[in-house]
C-alpha positions as CSV (number, residue, x, y, z in Angstrom):
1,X,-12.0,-10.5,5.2
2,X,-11.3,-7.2,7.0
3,X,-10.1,-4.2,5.2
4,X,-8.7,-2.1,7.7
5,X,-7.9,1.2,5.7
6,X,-10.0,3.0,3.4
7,X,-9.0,3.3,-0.3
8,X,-8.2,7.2,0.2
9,X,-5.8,6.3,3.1
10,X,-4.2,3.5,1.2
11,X,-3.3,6.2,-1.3
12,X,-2.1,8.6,1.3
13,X,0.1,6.1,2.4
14,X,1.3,5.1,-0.3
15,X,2.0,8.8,-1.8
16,X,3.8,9.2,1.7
17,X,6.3,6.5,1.6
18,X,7.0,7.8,-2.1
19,X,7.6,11.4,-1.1
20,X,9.8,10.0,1.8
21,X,12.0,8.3,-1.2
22,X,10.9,4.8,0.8
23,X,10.5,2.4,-1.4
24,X,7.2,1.3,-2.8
25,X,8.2,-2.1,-4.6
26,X,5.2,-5.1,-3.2
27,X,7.8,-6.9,-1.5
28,X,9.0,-3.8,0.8
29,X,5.1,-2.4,1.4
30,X,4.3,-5.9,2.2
31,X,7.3,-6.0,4.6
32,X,7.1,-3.0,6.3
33,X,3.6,-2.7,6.6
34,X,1.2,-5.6,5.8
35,X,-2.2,-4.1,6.6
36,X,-1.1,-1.2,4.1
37,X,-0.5,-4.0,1.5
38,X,-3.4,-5.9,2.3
39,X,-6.1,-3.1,1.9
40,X,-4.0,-2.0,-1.6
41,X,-4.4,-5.1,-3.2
42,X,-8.0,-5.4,-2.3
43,X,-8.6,-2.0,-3.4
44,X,-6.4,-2.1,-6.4
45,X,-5.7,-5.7,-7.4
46,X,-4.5,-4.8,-10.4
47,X,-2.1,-2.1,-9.6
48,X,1.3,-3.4,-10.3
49,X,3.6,-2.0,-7.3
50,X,7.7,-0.8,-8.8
């Protein structure tokens, strides 16, 4: 399986979309941008998206 973003840009992304008020629930990350979601959950399968 191909990771396409590092675990520091999955963070950077996801700390964007947060300080853009987007929402950062796993059903709209996964949504709007799958490879973002993809590379989260293999670098954080555990983290619980709200």
């Amino acid at each position: 399986m191909e990771i396409p973003l590092e675990a520091d840009e999955v963070l950077s992304r996801i700390k964007k979309l947060q300080s853009d008020g987007s929402s950062i629930s796993k059903k709209q990350v996964k949504q709007s941008d799958p490879e973002l979601m993809r590379s989260a959950l293999f670098f954080f399968p555990s983290w619980s998206m709200h």
